[in-house]
MITI-328601 format. One record per residue: residue number from 1; chain; residue in one letter; x, z, y of N, C-alpha, C in turn. Coordinates in steps of 0.2 Angstrom, whole numbers. Layout:
! residues N
<NUM 'A' 'A' <X Z Y> <X Z Y> <X Z Y>>,
...
! end
This chain:
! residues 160
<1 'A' 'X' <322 432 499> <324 436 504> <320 443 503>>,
<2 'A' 'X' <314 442 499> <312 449 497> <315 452 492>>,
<3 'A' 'X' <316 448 490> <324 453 485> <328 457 486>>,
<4 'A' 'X' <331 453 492> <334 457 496> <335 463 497>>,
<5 'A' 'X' <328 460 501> <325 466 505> <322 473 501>>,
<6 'A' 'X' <321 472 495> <319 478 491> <325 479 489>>,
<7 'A' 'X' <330 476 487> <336 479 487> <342 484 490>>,
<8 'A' 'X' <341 479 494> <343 486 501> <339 491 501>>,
<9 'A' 'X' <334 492 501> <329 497 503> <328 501 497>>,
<10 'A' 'X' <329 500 491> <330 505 485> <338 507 486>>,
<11 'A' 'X' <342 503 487> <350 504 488> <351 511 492>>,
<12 'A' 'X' <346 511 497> <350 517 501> <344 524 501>>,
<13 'A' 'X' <337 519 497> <334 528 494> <339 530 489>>,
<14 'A' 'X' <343 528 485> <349 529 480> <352 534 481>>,
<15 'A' 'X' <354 532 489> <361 535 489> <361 540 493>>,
<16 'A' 'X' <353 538 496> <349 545 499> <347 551 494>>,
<17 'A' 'X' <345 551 489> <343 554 484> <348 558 482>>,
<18 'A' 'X' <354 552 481> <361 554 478> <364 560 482>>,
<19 'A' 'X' <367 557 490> <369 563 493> <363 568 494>>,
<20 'A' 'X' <358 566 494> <351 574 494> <355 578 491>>,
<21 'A' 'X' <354 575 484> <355 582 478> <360 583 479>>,
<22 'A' 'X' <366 579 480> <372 583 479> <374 588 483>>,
<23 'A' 'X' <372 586 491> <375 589 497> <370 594 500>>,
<24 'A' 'X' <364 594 496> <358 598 498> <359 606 501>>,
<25 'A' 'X' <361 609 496> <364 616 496> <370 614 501>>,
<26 'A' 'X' <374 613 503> <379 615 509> <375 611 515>>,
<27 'A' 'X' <373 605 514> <368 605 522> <365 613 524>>,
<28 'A' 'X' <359 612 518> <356 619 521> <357 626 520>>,
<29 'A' 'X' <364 626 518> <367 634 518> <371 633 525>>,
<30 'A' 'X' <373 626 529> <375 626 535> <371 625 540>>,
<31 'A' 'X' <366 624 540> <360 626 543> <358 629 544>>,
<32 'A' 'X' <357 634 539> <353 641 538> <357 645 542>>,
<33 'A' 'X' <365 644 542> <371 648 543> <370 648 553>>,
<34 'A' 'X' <370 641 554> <368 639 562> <364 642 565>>,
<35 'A' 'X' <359 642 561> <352 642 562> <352 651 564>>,
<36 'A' 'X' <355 654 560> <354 664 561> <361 664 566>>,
<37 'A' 'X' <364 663 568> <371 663 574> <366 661 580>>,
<38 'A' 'X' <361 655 581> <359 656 585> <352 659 587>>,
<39 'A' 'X' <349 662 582> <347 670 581> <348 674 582>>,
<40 'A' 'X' <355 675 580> <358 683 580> <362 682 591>>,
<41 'A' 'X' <362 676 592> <366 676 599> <358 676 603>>,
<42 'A' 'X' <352 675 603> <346 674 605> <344 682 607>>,
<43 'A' 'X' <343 686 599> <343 694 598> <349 698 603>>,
<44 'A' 'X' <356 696 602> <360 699 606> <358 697 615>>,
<45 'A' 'X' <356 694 617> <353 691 625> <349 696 626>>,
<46 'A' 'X' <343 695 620> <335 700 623> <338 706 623>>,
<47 'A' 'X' <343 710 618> <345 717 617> <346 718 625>>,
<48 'A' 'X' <353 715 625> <356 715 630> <351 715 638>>,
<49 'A' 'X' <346 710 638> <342 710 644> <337 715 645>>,
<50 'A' 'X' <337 717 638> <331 725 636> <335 731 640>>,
<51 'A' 'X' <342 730 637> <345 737 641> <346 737 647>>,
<52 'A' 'X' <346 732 651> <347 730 657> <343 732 661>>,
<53 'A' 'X' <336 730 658> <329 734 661> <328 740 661>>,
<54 'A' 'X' <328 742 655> <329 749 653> <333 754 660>>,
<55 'A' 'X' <341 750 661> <345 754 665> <342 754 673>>,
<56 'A' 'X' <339 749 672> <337 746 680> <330 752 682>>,
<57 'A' 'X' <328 752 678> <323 756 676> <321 764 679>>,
<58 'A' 'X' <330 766 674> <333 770 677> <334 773 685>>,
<59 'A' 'X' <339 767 685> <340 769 693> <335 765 699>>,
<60 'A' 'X' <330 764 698> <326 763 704> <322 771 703>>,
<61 'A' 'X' <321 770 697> <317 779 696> <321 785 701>>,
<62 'A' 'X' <327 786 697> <331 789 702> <333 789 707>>,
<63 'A' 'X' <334 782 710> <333 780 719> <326 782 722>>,
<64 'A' 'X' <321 782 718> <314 783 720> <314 793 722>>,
<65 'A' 'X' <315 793 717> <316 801 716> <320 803 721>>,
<66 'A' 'X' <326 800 724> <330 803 728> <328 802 734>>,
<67 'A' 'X' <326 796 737> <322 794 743> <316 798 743>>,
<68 'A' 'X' <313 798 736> <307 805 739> <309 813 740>>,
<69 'A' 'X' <314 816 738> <319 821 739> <320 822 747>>,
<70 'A' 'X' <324 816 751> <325 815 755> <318 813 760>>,
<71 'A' 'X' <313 812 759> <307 812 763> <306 819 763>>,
<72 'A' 'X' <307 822 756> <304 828 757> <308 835 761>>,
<73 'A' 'X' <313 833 760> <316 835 764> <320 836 771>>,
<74 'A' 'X' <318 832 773> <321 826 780> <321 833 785>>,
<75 'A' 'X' <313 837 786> <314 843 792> <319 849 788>>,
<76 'A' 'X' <320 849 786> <326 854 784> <333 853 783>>,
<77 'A' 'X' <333 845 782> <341 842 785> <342 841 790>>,
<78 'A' 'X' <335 842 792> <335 838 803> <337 846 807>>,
<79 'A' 'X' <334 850 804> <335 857 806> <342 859 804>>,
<80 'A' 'X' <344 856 798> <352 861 796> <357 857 803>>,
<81 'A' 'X' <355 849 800> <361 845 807> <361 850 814>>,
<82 'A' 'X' <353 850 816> <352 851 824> <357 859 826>>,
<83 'A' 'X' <356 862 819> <357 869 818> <366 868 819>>,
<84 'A' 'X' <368 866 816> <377 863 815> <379 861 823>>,
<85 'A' 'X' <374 857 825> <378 854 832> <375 858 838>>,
<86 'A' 'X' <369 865 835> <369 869 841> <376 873 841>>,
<87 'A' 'X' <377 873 834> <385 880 833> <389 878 837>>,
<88 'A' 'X' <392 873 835> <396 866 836> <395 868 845>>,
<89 'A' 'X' <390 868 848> <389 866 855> <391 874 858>>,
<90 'A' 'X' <388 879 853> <390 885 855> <396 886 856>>,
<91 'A' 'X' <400 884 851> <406 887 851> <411 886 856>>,
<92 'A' 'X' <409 878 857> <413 874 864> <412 878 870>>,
<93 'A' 'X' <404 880 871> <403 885 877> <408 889 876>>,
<94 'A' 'X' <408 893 873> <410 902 872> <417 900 874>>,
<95 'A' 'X' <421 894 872> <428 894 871> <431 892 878>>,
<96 'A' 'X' <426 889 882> <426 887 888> <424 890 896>>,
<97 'A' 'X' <419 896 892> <419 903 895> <425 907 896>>,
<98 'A' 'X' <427 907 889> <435 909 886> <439 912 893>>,
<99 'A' 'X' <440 903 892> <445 900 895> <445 902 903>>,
<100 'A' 'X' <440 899 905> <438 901 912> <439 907 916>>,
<101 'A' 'X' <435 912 912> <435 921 912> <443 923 913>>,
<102 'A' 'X' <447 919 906> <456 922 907> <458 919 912>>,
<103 'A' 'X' <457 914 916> <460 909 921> <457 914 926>>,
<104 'A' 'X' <452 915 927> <448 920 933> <452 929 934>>,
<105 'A' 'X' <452 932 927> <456 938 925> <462 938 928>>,
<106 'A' 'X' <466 931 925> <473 930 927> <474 931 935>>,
<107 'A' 'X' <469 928 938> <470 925 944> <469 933 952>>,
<108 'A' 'X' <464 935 944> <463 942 951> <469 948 949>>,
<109 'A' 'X' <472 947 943> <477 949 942> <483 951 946>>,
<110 'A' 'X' <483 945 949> <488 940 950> <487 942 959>>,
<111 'A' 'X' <481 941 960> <480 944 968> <479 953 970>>,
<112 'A' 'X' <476 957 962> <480 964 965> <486 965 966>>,
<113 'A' 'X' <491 962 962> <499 961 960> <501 960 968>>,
<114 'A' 'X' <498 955 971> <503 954 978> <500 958 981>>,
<115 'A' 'X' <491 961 982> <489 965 986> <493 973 985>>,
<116 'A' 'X' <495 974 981> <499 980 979> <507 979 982>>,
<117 'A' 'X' <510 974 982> <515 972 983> <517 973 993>>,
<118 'A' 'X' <512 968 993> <512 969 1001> <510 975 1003>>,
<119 'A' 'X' <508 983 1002> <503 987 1005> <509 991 1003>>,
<120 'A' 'X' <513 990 999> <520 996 997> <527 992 1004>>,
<121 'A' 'X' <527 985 1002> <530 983 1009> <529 984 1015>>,
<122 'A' 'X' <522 986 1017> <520 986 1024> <522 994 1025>>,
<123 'A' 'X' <518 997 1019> <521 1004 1020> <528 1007 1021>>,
<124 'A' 'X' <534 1004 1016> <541 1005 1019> <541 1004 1025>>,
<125 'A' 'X' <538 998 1026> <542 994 1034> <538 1002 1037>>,
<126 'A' 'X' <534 1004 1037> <531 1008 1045> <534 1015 1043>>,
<127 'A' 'X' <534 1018 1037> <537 1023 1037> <546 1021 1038>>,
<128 'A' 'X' <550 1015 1037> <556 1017 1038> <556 1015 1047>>,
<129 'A' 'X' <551 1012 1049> <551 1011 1057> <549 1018 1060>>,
<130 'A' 'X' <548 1022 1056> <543 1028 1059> <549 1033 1058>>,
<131 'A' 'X' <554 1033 1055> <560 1037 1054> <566 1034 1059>>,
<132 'A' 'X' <566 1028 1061> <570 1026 1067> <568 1028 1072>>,
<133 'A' 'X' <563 1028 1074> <561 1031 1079> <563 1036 1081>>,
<134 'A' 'X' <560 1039 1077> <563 1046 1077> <571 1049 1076>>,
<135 'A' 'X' <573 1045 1072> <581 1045 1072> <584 1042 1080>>,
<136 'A' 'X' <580 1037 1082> <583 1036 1089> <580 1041 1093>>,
<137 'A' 'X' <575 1044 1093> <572 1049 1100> <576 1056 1097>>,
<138 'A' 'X' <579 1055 1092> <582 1061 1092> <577 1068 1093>>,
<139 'A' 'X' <573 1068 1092> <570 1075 1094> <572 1079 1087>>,
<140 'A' 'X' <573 1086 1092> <574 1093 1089> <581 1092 1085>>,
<141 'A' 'X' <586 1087 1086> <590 1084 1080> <591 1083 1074>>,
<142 'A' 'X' <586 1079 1073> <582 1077 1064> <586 1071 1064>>,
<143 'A' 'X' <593 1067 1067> <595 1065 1065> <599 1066 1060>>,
<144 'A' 'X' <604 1069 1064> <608 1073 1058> <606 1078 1050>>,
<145 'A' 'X' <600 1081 1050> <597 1085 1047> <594 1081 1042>>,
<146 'A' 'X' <589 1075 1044> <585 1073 1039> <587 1065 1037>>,
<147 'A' 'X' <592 1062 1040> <594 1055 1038> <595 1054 1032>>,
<148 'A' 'X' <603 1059 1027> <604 1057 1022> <596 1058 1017>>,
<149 'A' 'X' <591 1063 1016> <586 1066 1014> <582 1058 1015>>,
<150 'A' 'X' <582 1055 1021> <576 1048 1021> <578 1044 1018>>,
<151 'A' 'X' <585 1043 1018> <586 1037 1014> <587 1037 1008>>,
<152 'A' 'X' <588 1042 1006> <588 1044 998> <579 1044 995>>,
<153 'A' 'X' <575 1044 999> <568 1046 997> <566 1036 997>>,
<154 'A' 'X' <567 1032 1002> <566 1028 1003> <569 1021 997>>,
<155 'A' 'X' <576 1025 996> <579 1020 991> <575 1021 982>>,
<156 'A' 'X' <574 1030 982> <569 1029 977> <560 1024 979>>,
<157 'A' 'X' <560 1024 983> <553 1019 984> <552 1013 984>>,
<158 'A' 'X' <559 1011 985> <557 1003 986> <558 1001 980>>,
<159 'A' 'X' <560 1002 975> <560 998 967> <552 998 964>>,
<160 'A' 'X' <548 1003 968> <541 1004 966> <539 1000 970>>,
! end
């Protein structure tokens, strides 16, 4: 059974030996070859997560830098806003003023228009009452004499 057993056991250093040397060189050119792929993918990860930081790096700096821009400048943005919506507020007044003023103008316009209106009607009415009278008291004969003369004077007044 030792026989065997050393038989076997020389049989397969044999063929261990055998495929060694024969297949030695492409094992380890496909190992070597394996072996730099997962290298070369290990180096491309760190590159890549290098750049990453690097960018991030970046923009925190710049968000830092910009939040301290804006701390530094918060009362001169708070002043431009308040400044904007005091304009903003002005302007609403003024136009509201405007408004009111034309609506007030209009309206007292509007009341000399009839205060003139009625003060030429009231005056026709008493001057042309004030010439019947007299047309009917008949004195000194001013009917005859001054009628056609009144109502030619009166028909120019009433379109004024």
């Amino acid at each position: 059974m030792e026989e065997n057993f050393y038989c076997f056991v020389f049989g397969w250093v044999g063929i261990y030996l055998f495929f060694h040397t024969a297949f030695r060189y492409k094992i380890e050119k496909y190992a070597y070859k394996g072996t730099r792929e997962m290298i070369g993918k290990k180096k491309a990860y760190i590159d890549n997560e290098l750049k990453e930081a690097v960018e991030f790096r970046k923009t925190s700096k710049e968000q830092a830098d910009s939040l301290k821009a804006v701390h530094q400048n918060f009362p001169v943005i708070f002043q431009e806003n308040l400044a904007l919506q005091l304009e903003a507020t002005y302007r609403k007044n003024v136009d509201y003023a405007w408004q009111e003023l034309k609506r007030r103008m209009d309206y007292l316009q509007e009341v000399q228009a009839t205060k003139e209106r009625f003060t030429k009607e009231l005056l026709v009415k008493l001057i042309t009452e004030g010439v019947r009278k007299q047309i009917e008291s008949n004195e000194g004969g001013i009917r005859d004499k001054y009628l056609d003369e009144c109502i030619d004077q009166l028909r120019v007044l009433a379109p004024k």
